[in-house]
FIMAR-590685 format. One record per residue: x, y, z of N, C-alpha, C, O in turn. Coordinates in steps of 0.1 Angstrom, whole numbers, plus 5000, padded with zeros to 4 digits. Atoms other than C-alpha are relative to their C-alpha. Layout:
<sites>
XYZXYZXYZXYZ...
</sites>
This chain:
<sites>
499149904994307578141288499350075012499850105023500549934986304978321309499749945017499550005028500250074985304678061339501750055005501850085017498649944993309078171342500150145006500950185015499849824998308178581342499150025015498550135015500749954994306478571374500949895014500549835024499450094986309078371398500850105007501450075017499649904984310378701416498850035007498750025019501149984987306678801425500049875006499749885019500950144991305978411435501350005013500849975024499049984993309378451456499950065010500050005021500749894991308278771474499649955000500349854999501450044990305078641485500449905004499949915016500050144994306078281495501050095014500750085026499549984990308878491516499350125015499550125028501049924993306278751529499349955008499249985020500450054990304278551539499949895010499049855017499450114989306178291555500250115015499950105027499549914989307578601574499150045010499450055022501749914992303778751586499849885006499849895018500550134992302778371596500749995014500249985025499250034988305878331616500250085013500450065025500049884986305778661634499350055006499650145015501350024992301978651643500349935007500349985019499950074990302778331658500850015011500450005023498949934990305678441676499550075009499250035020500349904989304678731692498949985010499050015022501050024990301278631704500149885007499249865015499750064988302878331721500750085012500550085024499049934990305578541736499350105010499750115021500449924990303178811748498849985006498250075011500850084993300578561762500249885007499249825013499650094996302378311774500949975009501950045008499149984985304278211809501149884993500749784988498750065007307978061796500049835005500549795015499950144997307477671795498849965002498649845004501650015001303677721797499349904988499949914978500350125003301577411780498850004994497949985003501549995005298277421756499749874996499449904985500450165001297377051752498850024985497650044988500950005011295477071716499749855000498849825007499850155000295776681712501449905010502549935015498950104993297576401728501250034997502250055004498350015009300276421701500650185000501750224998499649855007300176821696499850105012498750115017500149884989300977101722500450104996501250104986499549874997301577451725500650045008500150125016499049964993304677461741501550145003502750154999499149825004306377841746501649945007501849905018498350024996310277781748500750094997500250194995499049865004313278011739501249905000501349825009498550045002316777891725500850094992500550174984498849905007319778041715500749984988501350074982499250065006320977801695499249984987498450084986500449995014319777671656498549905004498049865014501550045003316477511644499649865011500549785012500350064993314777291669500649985015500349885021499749934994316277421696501549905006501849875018498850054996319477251693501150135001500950234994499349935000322377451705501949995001502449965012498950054998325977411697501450105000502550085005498949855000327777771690499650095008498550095014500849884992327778081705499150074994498850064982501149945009325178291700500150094993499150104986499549885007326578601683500749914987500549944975499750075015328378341658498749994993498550054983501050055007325078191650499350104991499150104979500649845003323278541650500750024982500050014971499249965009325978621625500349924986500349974975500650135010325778291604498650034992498350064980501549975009322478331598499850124992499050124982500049885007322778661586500949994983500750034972499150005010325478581563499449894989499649894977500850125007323378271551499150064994499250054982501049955009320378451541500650114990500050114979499349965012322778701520500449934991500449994980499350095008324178431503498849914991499249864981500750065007320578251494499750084995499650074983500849875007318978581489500350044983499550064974498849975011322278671460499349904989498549944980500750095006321278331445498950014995498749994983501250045006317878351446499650114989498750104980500449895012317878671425500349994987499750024977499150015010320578561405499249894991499149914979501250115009318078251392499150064997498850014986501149905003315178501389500550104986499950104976498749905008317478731368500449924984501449954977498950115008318178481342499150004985497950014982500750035014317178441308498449944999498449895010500950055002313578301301500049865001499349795008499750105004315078001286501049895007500949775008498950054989318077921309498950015017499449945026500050064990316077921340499049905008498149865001500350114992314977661369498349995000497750094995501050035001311577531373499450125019500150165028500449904992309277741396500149905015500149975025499950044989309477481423501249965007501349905018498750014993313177501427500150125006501050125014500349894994312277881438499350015010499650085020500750024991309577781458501149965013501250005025499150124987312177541478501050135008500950165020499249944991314977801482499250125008499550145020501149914992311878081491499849985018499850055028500450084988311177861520500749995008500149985019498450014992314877821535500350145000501050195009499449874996315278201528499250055012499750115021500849924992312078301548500349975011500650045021499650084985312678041573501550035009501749995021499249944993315778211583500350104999501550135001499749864998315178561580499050015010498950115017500549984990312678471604500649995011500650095017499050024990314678361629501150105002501850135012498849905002317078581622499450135007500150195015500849874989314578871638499749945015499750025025499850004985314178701669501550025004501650105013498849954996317878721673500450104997501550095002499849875004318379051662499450095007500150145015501049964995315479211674499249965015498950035024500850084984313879031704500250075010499550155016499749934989315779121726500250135007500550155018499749874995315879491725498450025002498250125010501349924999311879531723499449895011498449935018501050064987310579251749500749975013501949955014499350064985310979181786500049855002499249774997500050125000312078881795498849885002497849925008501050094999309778561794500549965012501749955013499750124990309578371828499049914999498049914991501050024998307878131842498850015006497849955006501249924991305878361865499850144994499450235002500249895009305678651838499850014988500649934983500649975014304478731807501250064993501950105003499149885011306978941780498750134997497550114997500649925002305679261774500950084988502150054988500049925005306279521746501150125011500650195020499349924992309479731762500850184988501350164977499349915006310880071747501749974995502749925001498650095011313979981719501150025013501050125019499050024992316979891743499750005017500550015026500650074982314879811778499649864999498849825007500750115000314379471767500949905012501149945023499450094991316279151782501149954995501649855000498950065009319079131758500750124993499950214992499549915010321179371736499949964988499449854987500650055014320879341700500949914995502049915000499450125005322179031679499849865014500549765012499750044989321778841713498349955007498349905019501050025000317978771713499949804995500649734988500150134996316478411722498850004988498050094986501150035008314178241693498849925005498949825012501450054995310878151701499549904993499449934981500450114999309477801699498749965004498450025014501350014994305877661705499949864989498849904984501050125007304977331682500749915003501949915000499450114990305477031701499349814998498249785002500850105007304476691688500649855002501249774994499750114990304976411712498749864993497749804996500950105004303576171690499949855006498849805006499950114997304575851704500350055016501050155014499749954989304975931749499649885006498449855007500050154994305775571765501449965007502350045009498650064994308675371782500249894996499449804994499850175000310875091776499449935003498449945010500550154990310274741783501250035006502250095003499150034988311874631814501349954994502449984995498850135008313374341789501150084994502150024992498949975011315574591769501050055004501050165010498649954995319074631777500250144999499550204991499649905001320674931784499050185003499450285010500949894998317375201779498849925006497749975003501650074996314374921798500050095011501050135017500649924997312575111815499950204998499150295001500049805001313675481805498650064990498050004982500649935009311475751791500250024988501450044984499649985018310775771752498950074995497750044996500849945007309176001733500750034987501850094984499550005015309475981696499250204995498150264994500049845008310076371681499550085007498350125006499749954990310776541710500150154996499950245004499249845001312076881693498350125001497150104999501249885001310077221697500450044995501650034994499149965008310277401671499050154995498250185004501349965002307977681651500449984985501049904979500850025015306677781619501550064989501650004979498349985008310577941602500149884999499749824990499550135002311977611611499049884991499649794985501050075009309177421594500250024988500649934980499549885014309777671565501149924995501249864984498950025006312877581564500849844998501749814991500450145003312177191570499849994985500649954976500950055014310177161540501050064986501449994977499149995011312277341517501249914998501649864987498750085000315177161524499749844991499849814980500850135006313576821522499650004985500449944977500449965010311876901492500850064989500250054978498949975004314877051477500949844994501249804983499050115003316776721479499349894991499949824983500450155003314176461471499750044982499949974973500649965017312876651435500750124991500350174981499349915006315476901428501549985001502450064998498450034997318776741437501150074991502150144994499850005011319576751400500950144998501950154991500049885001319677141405501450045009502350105003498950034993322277121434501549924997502649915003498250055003324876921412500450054989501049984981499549945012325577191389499050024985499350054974500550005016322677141367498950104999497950084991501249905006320377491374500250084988499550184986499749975009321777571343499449964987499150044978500650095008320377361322498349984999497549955008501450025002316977331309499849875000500649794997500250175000315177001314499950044983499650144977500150075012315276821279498450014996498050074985501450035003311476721283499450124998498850124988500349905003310577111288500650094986499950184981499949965014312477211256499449934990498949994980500350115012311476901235497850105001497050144993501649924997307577091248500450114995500150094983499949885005308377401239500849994985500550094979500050005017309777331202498649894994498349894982501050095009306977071196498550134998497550104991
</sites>
């Protein structure tokens, strides 16, 4: 029983300090860095500062005040959950790494969720010939909900061109895993993933349910 009484603190801290990681990194790209500026760590691995409006990896397909507003309404809705499984009987609830998973998708978009919320009223705009700076609440580059998320891990693993020979794309540029992304979206990578491949079970109605094998252990 005592590994189940400790999955709201393990909850809090996975979301804390997903949160502190993400918004170290954040900021001290944003306020060191010229917009589209380029740190070459490895061949495959850059430090690329970008800004999008749109969702994880800097795809963008809604407006941004929907998204803003999505996301808000989305971390309400995991947060509800994630209490509501925390909350639960000793005996009725989920394994500590189905909390870890949703932890991970919660942090990963309450992080992001402060660059759009926030960003924009406290920094000046990024260019490519200016830095962001630290601005007094409502002199930034945006009004609030309306803030651009900040991007930097870039991992151009494969950077080559067609063959001539190949129909249709011979000769075009290819680079395999193109997206920028940061450390929320990772967050929220990994949970996801991780969610599906060893917790599916939990997703089709069965966090209810104690595994078999952990009761048959706990009466033997």
């Amino acid at each position: 029983m005592n590994k189940y009484l400790s999955q709201g603190p393990l909850a809090a801290l996975i979301v804390a300090t997903v949160l502190v990681i993400d918004q170290i990194i954040k900021i001290s790209v944003k306020t060191s860095m010229y917009l589209h500026e380029s740190i070459r760590i490895t061949d495959w691995f850059y430090i690329y500062f970008t800004e999008n409006n749109g969702m994880a990896f800097g795809m963008e397909i809604f407006a941004k005040l929907f998204l803003t507003l999505f996301r808000i309404a989305a971390v309400i809705l995991i947060t509800w959950y994630l209490v509501k499984l925390v909350r639960r009987p000793a005996a009725e609830r989920v394994k500590n790494g189905f909390i870890v998973c949703l932890s991970l998708i919660l942090a990963g978009a309450i992080g992001n969720i402060i660059d759009c919320v926030f960003y924009g009223e406290v920094f000046s705009a990024s260019t490519p010939m200016s830095v962001a700076k630290w601005v007094p609440w409502g002199e930034g580059y945006e009004t609030l909900l309306h803030g651009k998320v900040v991007d930097m891990f870039y991992f151009p693993i494969i950077d080559t061109y067609w063959p001539d020979w190949m129909p249709l794309v011979g000769g075009d540029h290819f680079i395999f895993f193109s997206p920028i992304f940061n450390f929320a979206d990772a967050s929220i990578s990994c949970g996801i993933i991780a969610l599906l491949l060893f917790y599916s079970r939990y997703l089709n109605g069965g966090a209810h349910v104690q595994d078999s094998s952990d009761t048959d252990k706990k009466q033997s």
